[in-house]
C-alpha positions as CSV (number, residue, x, y, z in Angstrom):
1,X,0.0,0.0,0.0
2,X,1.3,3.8,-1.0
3,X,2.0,5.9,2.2
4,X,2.0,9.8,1.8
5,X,4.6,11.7,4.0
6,X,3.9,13.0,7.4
7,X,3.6,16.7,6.9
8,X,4.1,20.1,9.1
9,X,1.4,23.0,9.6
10,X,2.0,25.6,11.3
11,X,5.5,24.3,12.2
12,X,3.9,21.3,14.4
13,X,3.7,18.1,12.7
14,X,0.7,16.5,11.8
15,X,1.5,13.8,15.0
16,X,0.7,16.7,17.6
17,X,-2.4,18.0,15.5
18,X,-3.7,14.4,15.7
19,X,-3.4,14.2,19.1
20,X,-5.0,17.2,19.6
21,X,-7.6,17.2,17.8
22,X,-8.8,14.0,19.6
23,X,-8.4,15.8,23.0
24,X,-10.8,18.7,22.0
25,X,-13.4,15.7,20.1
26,X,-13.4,14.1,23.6
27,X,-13.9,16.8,25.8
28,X,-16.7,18.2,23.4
29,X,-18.8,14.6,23.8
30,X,-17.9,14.9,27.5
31,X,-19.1,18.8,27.5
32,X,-22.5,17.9,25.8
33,X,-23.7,14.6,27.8
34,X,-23.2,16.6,31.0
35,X,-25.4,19.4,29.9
36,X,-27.5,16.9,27.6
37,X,-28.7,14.6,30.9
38,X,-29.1,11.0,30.9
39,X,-32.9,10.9,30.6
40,X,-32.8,12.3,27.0
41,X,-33.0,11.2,23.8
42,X,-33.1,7.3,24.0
43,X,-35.7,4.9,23.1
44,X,-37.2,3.0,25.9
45,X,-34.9,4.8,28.1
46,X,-37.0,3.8,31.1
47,X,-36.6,5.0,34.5
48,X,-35.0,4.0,37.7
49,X,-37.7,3.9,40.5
50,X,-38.8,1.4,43.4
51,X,-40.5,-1.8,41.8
52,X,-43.9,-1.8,42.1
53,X,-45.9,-4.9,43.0
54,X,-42.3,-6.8,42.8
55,X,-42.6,-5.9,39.1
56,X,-39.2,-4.3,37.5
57,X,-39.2,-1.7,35.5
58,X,-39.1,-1.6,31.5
59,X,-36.0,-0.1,29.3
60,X,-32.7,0.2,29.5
61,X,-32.3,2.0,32.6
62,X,-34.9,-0.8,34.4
63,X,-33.0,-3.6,33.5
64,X,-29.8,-2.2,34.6
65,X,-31.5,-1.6,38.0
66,X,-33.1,-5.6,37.7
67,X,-29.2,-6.7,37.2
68,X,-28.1,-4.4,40.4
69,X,-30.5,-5.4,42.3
70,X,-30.6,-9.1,41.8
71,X,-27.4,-9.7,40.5
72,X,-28.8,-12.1,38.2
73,X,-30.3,-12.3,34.6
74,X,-34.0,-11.4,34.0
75,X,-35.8,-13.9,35.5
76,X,-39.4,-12.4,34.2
77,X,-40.4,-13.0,30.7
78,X,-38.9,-10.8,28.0
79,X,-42.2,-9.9,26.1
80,X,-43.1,-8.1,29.2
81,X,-40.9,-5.7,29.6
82,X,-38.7,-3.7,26.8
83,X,-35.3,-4.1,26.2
84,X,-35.3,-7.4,28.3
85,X,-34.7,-9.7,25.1
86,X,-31.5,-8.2,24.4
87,X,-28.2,-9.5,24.8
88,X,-27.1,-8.7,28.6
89,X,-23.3,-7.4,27.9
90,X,-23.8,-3.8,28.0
91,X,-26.2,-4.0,31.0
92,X,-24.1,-6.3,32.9
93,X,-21.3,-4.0,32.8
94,X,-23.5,-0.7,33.6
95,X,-24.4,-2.6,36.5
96,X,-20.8,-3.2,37.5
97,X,-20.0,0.3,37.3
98,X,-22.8,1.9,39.2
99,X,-22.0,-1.1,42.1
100,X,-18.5,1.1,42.5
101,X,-19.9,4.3,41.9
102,X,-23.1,4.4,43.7
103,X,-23.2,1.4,46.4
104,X,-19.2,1.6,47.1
105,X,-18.6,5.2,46.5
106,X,-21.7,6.2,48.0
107,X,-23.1,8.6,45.2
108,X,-26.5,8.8,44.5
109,X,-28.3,7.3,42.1
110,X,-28.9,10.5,39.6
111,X,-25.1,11.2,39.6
112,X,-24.3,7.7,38.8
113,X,-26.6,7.2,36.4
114,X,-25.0,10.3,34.7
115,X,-21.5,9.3,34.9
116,X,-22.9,5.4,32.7
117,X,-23.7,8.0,30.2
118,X,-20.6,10.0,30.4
119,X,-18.8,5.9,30.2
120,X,-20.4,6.0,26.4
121,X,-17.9,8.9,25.2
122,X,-14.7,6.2,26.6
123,X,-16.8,3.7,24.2
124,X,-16.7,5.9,21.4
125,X,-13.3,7.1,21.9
126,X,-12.1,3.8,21.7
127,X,-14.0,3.3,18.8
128,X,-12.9,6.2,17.1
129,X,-9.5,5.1,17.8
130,X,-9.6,1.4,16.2
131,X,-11.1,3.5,13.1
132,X,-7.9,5.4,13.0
133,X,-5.9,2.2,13.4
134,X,-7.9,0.8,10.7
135,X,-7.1,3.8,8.1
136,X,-3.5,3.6,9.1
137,X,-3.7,-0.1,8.1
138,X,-5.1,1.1,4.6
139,X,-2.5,3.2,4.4
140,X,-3.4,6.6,5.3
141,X,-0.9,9.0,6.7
142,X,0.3,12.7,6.7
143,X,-2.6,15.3,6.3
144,X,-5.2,12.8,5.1
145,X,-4.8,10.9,8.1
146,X,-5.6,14.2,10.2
147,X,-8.6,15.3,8.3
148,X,-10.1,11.8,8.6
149,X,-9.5,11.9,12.3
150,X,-11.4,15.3,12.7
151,X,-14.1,13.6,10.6
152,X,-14.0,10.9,13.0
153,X,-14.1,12.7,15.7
154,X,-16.7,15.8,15.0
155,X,-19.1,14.1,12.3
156,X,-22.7,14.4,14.8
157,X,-23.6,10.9,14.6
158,X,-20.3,10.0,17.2
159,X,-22.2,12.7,19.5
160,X,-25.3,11.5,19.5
161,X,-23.9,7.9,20.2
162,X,-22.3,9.2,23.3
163,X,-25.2,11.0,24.8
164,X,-27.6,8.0,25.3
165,X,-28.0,5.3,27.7
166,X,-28.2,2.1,25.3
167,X,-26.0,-0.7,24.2
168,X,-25.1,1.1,20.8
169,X,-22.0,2.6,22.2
170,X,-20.1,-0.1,23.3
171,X,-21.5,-2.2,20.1
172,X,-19.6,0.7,17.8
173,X,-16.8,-0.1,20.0
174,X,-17.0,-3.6,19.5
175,X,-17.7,-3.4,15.9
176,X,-14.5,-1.2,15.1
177,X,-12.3,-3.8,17.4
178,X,-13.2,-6.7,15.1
179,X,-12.7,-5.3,11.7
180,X,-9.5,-4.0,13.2
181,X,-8.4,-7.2,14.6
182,X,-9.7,-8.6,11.3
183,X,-7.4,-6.8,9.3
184,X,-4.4,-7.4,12.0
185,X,-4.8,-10.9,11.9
186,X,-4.7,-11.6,8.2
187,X,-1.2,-9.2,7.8
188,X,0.3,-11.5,10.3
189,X,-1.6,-15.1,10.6
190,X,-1.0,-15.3,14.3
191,X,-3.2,-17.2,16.4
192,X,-3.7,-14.8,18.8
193,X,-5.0,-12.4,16.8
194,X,-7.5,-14.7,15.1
195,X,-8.1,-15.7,18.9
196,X,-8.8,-12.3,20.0
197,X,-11.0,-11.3,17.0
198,X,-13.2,-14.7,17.8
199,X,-13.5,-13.2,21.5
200,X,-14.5,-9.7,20.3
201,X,-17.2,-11.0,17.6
202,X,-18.6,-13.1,21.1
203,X,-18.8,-9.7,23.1
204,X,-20.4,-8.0,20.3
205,X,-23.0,-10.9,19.8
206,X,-23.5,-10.4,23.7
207,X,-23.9,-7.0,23.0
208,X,-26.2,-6.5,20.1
209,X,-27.5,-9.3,17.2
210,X,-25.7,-6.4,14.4
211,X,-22.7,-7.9,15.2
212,X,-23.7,-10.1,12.3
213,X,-23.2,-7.4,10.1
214,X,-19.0,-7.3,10.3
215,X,-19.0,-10.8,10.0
216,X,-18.9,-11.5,6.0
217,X,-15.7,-8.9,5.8
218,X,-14.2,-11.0,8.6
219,X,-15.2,-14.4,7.0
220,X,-13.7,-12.6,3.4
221,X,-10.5,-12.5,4.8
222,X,-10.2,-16.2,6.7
223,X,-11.3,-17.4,2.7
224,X,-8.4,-15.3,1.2
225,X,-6.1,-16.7,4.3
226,X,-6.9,-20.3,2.6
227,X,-6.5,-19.6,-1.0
228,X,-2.8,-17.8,0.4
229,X,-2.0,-20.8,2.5
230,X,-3.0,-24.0,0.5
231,X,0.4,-25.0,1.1
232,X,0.4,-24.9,5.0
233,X,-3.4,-25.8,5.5
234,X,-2.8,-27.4,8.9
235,X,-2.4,-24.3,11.1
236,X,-5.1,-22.3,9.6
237,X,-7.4,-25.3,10.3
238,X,-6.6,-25.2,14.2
239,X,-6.9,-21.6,14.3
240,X,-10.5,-21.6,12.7
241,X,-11.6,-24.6,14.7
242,X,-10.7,-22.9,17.6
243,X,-12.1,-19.6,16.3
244,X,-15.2,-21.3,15.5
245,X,-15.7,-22.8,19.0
246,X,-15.0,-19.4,20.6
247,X,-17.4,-17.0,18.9
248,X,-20.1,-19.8,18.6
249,X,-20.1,-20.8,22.4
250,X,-20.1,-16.8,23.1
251,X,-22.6,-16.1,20.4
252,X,-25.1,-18.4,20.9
253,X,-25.3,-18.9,24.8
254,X,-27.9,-15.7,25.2
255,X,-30.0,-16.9,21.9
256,X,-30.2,-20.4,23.5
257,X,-31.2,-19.7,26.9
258,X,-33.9,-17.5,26.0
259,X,-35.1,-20.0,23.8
260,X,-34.9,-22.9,26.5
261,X,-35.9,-20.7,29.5
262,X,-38.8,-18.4,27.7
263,X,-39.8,-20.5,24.4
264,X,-38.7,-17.7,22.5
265,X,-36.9,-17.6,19.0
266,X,-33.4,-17.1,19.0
267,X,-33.8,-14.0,17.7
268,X,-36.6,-12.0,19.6
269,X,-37.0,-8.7,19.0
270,X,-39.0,-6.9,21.2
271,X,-42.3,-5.5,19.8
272,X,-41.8,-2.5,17.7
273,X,-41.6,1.1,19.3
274,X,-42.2,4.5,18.0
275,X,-45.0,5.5,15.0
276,X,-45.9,3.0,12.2
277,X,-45.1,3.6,8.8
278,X,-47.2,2.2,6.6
279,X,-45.7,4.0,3.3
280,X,-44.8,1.1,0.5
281,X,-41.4,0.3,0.8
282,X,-40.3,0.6,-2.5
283,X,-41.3,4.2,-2.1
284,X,-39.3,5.1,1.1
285,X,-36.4,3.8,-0.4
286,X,-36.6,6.7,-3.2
287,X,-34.1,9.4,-3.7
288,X,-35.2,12.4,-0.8
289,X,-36.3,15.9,-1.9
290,X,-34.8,18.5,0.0
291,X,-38.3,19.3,1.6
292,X,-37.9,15.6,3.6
293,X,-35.0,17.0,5.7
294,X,-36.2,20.4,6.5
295,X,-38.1,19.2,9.8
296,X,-35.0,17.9,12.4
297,X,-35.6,16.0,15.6
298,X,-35.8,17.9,18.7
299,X,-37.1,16.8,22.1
300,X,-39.4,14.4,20.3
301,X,-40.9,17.1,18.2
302,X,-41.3,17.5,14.2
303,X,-42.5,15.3,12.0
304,X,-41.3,11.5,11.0
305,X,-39.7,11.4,7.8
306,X,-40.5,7.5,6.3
307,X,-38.0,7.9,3.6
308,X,-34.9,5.8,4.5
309,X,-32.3,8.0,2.9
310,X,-33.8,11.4,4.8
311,X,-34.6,9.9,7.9
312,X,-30.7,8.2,8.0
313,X,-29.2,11.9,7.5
314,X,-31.2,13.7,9.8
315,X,-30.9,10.9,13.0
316,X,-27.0,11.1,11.6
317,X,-27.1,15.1,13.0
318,X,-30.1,15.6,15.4
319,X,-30.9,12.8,16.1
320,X,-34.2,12.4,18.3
321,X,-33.0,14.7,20.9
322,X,-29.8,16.4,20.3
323,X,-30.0,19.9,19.5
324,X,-32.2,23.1,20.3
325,X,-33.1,24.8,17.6
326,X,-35.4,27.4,19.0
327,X,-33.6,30.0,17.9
328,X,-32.9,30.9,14.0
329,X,-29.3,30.9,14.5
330,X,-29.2,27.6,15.9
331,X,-31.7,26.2,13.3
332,X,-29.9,27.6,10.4
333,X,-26.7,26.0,11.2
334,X,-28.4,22.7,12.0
335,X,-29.6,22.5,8.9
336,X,-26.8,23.6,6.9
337,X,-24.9,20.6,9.2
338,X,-27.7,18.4,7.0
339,X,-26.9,19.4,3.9
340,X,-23.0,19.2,4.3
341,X,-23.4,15.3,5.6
342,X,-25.1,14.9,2.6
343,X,-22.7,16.6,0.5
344,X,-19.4,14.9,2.0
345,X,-21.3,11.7,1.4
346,X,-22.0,12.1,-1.8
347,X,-18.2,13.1,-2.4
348,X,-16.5,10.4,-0.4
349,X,-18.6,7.6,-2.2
350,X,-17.2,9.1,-5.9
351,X,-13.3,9.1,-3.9
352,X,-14.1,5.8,-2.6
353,X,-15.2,4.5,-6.4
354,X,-12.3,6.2,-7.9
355,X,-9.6,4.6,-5.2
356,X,-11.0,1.2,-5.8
357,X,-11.3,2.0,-9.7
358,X,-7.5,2.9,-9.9
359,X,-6.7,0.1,-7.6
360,X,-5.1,2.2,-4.9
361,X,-5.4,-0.3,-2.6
362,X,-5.0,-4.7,-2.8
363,X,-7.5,-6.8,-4.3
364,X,-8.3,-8.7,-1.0
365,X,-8.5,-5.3,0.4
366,X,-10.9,-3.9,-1.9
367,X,-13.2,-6.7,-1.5
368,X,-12.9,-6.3,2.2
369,X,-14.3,-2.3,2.0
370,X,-17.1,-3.6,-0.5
371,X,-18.4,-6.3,1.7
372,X,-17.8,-4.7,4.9
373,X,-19.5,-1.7,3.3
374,X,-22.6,-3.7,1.5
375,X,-23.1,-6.1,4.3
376,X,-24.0,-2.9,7.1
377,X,-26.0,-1.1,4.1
378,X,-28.0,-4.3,3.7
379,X,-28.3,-5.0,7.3
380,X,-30.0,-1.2,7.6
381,X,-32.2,-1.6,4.4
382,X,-33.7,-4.9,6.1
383,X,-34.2,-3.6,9.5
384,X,-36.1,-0.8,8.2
385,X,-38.1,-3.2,5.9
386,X,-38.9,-5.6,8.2
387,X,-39.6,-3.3,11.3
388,X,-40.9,-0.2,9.8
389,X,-40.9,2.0,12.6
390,X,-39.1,5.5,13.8
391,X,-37.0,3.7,16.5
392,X,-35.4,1.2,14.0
393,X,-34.1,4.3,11.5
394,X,-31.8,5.7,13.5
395,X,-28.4,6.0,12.4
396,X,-26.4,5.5,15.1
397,X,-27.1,1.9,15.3
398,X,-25.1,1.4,11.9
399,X,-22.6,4.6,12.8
400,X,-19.7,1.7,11.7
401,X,-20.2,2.3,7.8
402,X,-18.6,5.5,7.9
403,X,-15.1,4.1,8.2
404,X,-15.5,2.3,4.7
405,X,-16.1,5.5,2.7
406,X,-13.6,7.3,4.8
407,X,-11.1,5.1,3.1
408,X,-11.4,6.7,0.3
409,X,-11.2,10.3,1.7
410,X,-8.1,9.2,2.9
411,X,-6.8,7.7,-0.1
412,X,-7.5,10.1,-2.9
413,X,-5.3,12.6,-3.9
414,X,-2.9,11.0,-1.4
415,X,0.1,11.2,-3.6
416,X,-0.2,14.8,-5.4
417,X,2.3,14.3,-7.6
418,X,0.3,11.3,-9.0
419,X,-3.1,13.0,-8.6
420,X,-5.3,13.8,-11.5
421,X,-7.7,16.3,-11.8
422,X,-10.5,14.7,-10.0
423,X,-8.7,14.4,-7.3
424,X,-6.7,17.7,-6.9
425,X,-10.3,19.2,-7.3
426,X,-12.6,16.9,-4.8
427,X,-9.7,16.2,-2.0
428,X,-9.6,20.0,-0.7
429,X,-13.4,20.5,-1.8
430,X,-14.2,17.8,1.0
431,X,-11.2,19.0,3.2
432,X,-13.1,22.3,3.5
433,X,-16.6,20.6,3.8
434,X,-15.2,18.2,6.9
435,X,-13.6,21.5,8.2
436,X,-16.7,23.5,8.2
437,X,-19.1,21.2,9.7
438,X,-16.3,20.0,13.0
439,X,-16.6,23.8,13.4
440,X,-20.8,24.1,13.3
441,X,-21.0,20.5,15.5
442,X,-18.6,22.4,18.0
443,X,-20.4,24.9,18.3
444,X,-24.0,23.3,18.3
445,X,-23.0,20.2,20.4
446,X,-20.8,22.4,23.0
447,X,-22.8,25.1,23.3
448,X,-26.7,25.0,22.0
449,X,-27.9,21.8,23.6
């Protein structure tokens, strides 16, 4: 892979700008779930209150209290009660954390229940960071490398995943682990890494089913490992027996004792939330007017958009929640954060199309953005087909895909002296474009919440 030199501006190199830039991303997401609170902006959130009639309460916040309280797994029956049919990682470990924060350290319940959501911005972080690692591993370096890392680290979506008390978080985390360890494994056939990556796809099963989504990248590169390696089958056989016996047993434990324990499917998902659409759809899935992403989501307010595109954008910036617009100021440049997501996605697919086209990168490499890429796409497209309503089109959920187009921000125009003209003219178009919208989610995310 083609690596471009690590460049100086302002007399610092790039290194310091890097690091720096990640400081000021985290403190940001730190700035804006403290002011944000943990009570907004997350579906079936829930509420942490005395049990009534022995009965727990429903969400995400009530089955974190069922697990510190009982220090068990639900033992009611997940149709019940929201948000008890899914995987028990993320809750499990909320539960640790307020048994040190609230019953060792002695805060109260309010504060700790602020500081889990505050534990969602070290999730992303890390996430962010495995992202990074990931471009590096593509080859990115120098100034690209920097203006991907401001991407990663001021495009709203990341924000938004911070702010709320839900699994998605640490499932983002997860996600950008295993491609990472994906990737680390094949460039060096070790064991342990294949090991490691078998242990991460198990977390992220126990975390959320979309997991399954990174899997057919993953199970790309074990096929290329074989067709490498047909000369020296015997250790790549041991390492994916033992890979296979890992991820299944940590996969499928949670699937199979809810289907033993509650006669449900291995599968359940709990009963759809939010407003029904009932729009065809073939016709959500059409290219959105600009009129479908005037109206943002505020505080639960404005209109649902049913088209998939529209609705993907606007949860992408606002979210449900995220921003107050109630003054024109605020509005304007919330909107104009819209269009500019739309804009550097629309731009980044083209560099991504053209670094693949011009093979800037190796064939197994290539395959491994197009079926990482297609497989979360897909994933999305069926989720919304299958489970048409508002909770299930929210971006954030599939906030992984952005690191496959990113590749190609990072990879186009790389080498100036080698550029053509579609590059020398996109590569600082979306430079300015990532630029200008870190500056308007700074200042909306850190300031009008």
């Amino acid at each position: 892979m083609t690596r471009a030199r690590s460049k100086r501006f302002m007399g610092v190199p790039d290194e310091f700008w890097i690091g720096f830039v990640i400081m000021v991303g985290f403190f940001l997401k730190l700035v804006y779930d403290i002011k944000l609170g943990y009570t907004q902006g997350t579906f079936q959130a829930g509420e942490w209150a005395a049990f009534r009639d022995g009965m727990p309460n429903s969400g995400h916040i009530g089955l974190i209290q069922y697990l510190f309280t009982y220090h068990r797994l639900p033992g009611v029956d997940p149709r019940l009660f929201p948000c008890y049919a899914n995987p028990p990682f993320y809750y499990i470990v909320s539960s640790l954390i307020l048994e040190i924060v609230h019953r060792i350290f002695g805060w109260e319940i309010g504060v700790a229940l602020h500081m889990l959501q505050c534990v969602n911005v070290i999730y992303v972080l890390v996430g962010e960071s495995f992202g990074i690692a990931i471009l590096r591993k593509f080859g990115v370096r120098g100034r690209k490398l920097v203006i991907c890392i401001v991407f990663l680290m001021f495009f709203p979506v990341y924000y938004n995943l911070a702010a709320v008390i839900s699994p998605d978080a640490l499932a983002f985390m997860l996600l950008m682990m295993i491609l990472n360890s994906a990737l680390s494994w094949y460039h060096s056939r070790r064991n342990n890494s294949l090991v490691n990556t078998a242990v991460l796809i198990g977390l992220g099963m126990m975390t959320s089913v979309y997991t399954l989504l990174v899997l057919p990248p993953v199970i790309l590169l074990m096929y290329h490992a074989v067709i490498d390696g047909r000369r020296n089958m015997v250790p790549l056989r041991k390492q994916y027996k033992l890979f296979g016996i890992i991820a299944a047993l940590m996969s499928l434990w949670w699937p199979v004792y809810k289907m033993i324990r509650f006669r449900l499917s291995p599968f359940y998902h709990d009963a759809p939330y939010g407003i029904r659409i009932t729009e065809p759809f073939i016709e959500r899935l059409r290219i959105p007017d600009s009129g479908m992403l005037w109206h943002l989501h505020t505080n639960g307010s404005g209109p649902l958009e049913s088209n998939v595109w529209a609705q993907a954008f606007k949860t992408a910036v606002a979210d449900f929640h995220a921003i107050n617009i109630s003054m024109t100021g605020t509005y304007i440049f919330a909107m104009l954060a819209v269009y500019l997501s739309v804009a550097i996605c629309i731009i980044s697919h083209l560099m991504l199309i053209h670094v693949l086209r011009k093979k800037r990168v190796e064939r197994v490499y290539a395959q491994f953005i197009v079926v990482g890429y297609l497989s979360v796409l897909i994933g999305y497209l069926l989720l919304t087909w299958r489970i048409p309503y508002a909770g299930t089109m929210d971006f954030k959920k599939f906030a992984v895909i952005l690191i496959f187009p990113l590749i190609g921000i990072g990879l186009c125009g790389e080498q100036e002296e080698r550029s053509g003209s579609f590059e020398r003219i996109l590569s600082p178009v979306v430079t300015g474009m990532i630029l200008l919208l870190s500056l308007i989610t700074a200042f909306l995310f850190g300031y009008y919440v």
